[in-house]
C-alpha positions as CSV (number, residue, x, y, z in Angstrom):
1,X,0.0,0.0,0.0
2,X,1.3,4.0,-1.0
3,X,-0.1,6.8,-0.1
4,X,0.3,9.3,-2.4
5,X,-0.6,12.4,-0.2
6,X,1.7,13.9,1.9
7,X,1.6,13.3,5.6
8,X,2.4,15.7,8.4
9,X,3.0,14.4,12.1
10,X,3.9,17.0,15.3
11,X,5.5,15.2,17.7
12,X,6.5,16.5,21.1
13,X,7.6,14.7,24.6
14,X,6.1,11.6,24.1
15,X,8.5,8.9,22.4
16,X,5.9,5.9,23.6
17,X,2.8,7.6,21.5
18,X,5.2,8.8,18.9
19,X,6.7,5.3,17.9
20,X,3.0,3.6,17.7
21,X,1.9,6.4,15.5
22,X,4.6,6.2,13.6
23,X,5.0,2.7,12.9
24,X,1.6,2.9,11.1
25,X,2.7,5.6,9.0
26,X,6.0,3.3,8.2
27,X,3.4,1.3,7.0
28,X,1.6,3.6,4.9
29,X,5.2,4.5,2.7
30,X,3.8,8.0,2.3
31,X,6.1,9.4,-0.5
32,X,6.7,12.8,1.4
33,X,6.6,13.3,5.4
34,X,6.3,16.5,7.4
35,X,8.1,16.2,10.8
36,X,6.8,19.0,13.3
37,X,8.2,19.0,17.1
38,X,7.7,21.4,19.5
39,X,10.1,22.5,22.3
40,X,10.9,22.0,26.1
41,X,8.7,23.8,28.3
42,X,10.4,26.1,31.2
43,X,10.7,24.1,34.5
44,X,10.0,20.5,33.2
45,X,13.6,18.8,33.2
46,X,12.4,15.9,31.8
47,X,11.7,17.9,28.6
48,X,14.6,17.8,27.0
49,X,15.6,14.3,27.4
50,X,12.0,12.9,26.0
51,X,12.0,15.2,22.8
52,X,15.2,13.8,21.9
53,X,14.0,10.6,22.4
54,X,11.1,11.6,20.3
55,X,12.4,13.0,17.7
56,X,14.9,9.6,17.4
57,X,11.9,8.1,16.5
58,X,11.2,9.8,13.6
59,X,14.8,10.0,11.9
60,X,14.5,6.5,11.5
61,X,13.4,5.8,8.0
62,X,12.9,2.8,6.4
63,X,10.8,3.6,3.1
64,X,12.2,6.0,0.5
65,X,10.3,9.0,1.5
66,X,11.6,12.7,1.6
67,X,11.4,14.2,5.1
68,X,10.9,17.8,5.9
69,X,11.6,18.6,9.6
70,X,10.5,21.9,11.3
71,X,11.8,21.6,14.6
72,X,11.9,24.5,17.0
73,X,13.9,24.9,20.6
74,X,11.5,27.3,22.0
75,X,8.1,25.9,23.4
76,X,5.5,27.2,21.3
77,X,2.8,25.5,23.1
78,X,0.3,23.5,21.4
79,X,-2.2,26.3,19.4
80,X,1.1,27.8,17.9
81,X,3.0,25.2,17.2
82,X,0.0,23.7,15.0
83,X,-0.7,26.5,13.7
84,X,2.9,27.5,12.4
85,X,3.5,23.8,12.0
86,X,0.8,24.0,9.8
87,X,1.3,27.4,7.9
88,X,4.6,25.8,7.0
89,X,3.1,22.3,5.7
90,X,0.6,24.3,3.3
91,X,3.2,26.9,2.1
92,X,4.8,23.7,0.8
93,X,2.0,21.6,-0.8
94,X,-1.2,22.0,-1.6
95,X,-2.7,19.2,0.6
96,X,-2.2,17.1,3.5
97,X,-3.1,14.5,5.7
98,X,-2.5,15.7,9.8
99,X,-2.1,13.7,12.8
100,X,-0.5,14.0,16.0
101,X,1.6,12.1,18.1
102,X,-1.0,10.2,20.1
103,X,-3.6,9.8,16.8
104,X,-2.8,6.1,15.7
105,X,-4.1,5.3,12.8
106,X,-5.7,2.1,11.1
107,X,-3.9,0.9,7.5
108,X,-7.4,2.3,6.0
109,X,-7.2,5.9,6.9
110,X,-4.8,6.7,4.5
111,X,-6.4,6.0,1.5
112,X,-9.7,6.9,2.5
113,X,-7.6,10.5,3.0
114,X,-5.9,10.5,-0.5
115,X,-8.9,9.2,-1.9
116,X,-11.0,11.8,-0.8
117,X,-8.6,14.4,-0.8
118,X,-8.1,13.8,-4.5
119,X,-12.1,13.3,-5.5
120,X,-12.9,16.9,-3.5
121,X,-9.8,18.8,-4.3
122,X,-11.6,22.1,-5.9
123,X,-15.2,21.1,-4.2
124,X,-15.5,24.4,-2.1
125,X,-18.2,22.2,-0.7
126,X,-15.8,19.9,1.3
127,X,-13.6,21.7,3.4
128,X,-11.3,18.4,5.4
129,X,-11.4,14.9,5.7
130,X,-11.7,13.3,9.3
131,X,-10.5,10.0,10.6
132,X,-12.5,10.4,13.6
133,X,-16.0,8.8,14.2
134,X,-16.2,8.1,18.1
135,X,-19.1,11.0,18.6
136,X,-21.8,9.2,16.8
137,X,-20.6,5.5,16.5
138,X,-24.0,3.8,16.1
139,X,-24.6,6.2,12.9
140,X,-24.9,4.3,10.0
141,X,-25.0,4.8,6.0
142,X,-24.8,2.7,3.2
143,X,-21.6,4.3,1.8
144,X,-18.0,4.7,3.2
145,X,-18.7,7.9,5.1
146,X,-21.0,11.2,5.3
147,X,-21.0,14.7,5.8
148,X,-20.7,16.7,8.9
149,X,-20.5,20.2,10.1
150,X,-18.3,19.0,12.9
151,X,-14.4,19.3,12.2
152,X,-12.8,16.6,14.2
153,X,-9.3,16.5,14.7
154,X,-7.7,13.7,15.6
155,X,-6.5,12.4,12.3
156,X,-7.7,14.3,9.2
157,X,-6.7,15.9,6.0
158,X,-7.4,19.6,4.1
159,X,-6.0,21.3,1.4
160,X,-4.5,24.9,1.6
161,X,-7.2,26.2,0.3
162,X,-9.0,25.9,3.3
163,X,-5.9,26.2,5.6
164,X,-5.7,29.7,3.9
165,X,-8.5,31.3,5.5
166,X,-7.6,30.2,9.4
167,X,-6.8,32.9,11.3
168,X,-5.8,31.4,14.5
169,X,-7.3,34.5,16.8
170,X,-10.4,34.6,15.1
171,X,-9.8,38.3,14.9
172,X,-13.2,38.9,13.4
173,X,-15.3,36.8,15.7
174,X,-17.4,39.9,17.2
175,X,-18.6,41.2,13.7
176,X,-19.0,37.4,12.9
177,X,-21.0,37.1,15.9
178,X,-23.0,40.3,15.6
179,X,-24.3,39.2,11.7
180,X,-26.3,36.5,13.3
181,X,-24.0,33.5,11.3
182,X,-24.3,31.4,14.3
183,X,-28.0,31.2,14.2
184,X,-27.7,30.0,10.6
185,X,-25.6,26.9,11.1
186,X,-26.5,25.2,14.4
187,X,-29.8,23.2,14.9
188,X,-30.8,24.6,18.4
189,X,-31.0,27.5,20.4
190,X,-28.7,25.3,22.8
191,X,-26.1,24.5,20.4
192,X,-26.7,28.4,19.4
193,X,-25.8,29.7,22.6
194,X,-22.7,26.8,23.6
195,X,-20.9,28.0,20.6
196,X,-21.3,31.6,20.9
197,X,-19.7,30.7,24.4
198,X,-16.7,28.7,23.2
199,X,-15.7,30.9,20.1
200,X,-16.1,34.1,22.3
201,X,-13.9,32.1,25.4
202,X,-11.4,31.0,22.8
203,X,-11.3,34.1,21.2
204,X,-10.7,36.2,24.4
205,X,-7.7,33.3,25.4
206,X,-9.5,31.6,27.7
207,X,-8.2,28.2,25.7
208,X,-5.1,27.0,24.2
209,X,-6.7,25.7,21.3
210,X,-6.1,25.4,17.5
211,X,-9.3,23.1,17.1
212,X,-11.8,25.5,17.7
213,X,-10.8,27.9,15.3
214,X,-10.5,25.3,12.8
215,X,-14.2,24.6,13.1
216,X,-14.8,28.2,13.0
217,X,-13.1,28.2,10.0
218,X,-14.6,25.7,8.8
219,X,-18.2,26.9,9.5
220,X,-17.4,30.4,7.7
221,X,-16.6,29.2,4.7
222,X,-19.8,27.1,4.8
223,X,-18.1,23.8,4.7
224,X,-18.6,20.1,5.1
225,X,-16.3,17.7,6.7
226,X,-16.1,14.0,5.3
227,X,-16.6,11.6,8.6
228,X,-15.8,7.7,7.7
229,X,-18.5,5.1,8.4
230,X,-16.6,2.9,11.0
231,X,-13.9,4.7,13.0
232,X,-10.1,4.7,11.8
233,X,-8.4,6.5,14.2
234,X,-7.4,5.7,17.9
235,X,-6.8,8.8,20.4
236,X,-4.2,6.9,22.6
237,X,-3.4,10.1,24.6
238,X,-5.7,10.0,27.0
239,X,-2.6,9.5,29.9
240,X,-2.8,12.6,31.9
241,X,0.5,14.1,29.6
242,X,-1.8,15.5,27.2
243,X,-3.3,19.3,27.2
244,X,-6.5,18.2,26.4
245,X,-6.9,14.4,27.1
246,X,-6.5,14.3,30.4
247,X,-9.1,12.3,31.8
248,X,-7.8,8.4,31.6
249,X,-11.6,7.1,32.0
250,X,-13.3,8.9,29.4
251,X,-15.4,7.0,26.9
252,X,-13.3,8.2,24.0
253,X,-10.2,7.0,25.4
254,X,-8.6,4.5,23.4
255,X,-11.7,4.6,21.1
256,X,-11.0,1.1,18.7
257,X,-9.3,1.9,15.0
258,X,-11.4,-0.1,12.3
259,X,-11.0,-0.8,8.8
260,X,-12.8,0.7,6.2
261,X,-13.0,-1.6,3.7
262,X,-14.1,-1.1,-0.2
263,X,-15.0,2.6,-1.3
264,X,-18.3,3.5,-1.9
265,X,-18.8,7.5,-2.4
266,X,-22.6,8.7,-1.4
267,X,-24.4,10.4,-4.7
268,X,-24.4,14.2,-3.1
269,X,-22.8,16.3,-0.1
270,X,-25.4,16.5,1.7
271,X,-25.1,16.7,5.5
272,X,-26.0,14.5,7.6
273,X,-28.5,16.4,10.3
274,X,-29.0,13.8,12.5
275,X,-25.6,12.3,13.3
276,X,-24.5,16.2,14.2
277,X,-27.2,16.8,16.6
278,X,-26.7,13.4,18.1
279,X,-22.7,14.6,18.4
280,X,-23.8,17.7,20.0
281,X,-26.4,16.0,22.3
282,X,-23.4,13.1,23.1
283,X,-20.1,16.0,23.1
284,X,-20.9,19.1,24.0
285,X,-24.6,19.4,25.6
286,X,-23.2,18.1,28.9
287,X,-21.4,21.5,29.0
288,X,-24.1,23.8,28.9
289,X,-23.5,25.1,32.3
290,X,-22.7,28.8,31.7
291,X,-24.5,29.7,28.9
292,X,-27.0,31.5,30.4
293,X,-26.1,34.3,30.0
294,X,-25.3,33.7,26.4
295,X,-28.8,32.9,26.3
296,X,-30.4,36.2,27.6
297,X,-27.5,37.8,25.3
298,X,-29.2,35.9,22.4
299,X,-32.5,36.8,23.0
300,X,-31.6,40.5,23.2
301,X,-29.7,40.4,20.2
302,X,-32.2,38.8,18.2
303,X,-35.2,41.4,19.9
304,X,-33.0,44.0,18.9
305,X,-32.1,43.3,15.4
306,X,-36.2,42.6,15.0
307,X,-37.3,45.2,16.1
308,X,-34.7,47.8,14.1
309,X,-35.9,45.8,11.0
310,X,-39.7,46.7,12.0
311,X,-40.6,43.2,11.7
């Protein structure tokens, strides 16, 4: 098996992850690999000795295959290293496939990636390509995978011209905000007012995160992400050395990597309404606490913007 798209793994302190991760791309033989590493963080002595273990890993190459490294000394922390990391990946090519140290892969996620990476390549339409499908599991279709509004990011693939619009500080999140574009693309007044939380938290710097502006950017250029059918990649992070997967009993944990078998495309891109609301329901709902006053926010936004239309 080849994969003919380029790959691009960050790495950072965490050789064990790292070498599992790796060995399935080994297995893939993608024809060009993106090596991104981050740096040691002040006050953790340990640091230093794991990255170089880490990045060990990695120089070990046994497929021909050129390799691009991007390594930097200073700790960037894991929203800007990304997002450079990133930036740098798509300056070079014009798509990728993404996963980090602690995504492990199944043998079938890489061609479902090039596959679909080649078939939607100028579909403005599609905007990535996700491994993930641990939200919705008992969501079925009769082809290889469906459409989502959710960007999931643990093992996926875009093209630069999506990567082109992400603005990492979402710098236009309060006009955003103000033209009513959230009420557009969610399916409840809850989901309304738990995003207009989180985009407003991660755009003030409440969060160390490059995900959520991914699905902002995502949802602004009016975009659908391809989810596979059966899950193909496993989160085996969940440790307590991650920054987000920290909690070892959580139900994603370790979530099994499956195979995808033969490709069968669906006939449109259409999205699929009711595996995002049961994501939303399964995900994020249980996090609602604190949007109340998003909620009265809401209401007097949309009782002022009625009433100065005169409707």
């Amino acid at each position: 098996m080849n994969s003919s798209a380029p790959v691009a793994l960050f790495v950072f302190n965490r050789p064990d992850l790292t070498a599992r991760t790796f060995q399935q791309i080994a297995r893939a033989k993608p024809p060009v690999l993106f090596v991104i590493a981050d740096g040691p963080r002040e006050g953790y002595e340990q640091d230093s000795r794991l990255i170089n273990q880490t990045r060990a890993i990695v120089d070990i190459i046994t497929w021909p295959c050129e390799v691009v490294r991007n390594y930097t000394d200073e700790n960037l922390g894991c929203k800007r290293r990304i997002s450079s990391g990133l930036n740098w990946v798509f300056d070079n090519v014009d798509r990728a496939i993404i996963l980090e140290d602690d995504c492990c892969p199944s043998s079938s996620f890489f061609p479902f990636c090039t596959n679909l990476l080649d078939r939607y390549h100028d579909d403005p339409r599609v905007v990535a390509i996700s491994g993930t499908k641990v939200h919705c599991p008992e969501v079925e279709t009769e082809y290889s995978y469906f459409f989502s509004k959710y960007f999931q990011c643990w093992g996926w693939a875009s093209w630069r011209r999506v990567w082109n619009n992400f603005d990492e500080d979402m710098q236009d999140w309060p006009q955003i905000y103000s033209s009513g574009f959230l009420r557009d693309f969610t399916d409840s007044y809850d989901e309304q007012c738990y995003w207009a939380r989180m985009f407003d938290k991660q755009y003030r710097g409440q969060f160390d995160s490059w995900a959520y502006p991914m699905m902002y950017n995502c949802w602004q250029l009016g975009g659908l992400v391809a989810l596979p059918q059966v899950n193909l990649v496993s989160n085996i992070g969940f440790d307590g050395r991650g920054t987000h997967t920290t909690n070892t009993n959580d139900p994603l944990a370790n979530f099994p990597a499956q195979q995808l078998g033969a490709m069968r495309h669906p006939p449109r891109v259409d999205r699929l309404v009711s595996a995002d609301q049961l994501t939303f329901r399964r995900s994020y709902a249980h996090d609602l606490v604190g949007t109340h006053k998003w909620k009265v926010r809401l209401r007097h936004f949309w009782h002022t913007m009625t009433c100065t239309a005169g409707l």
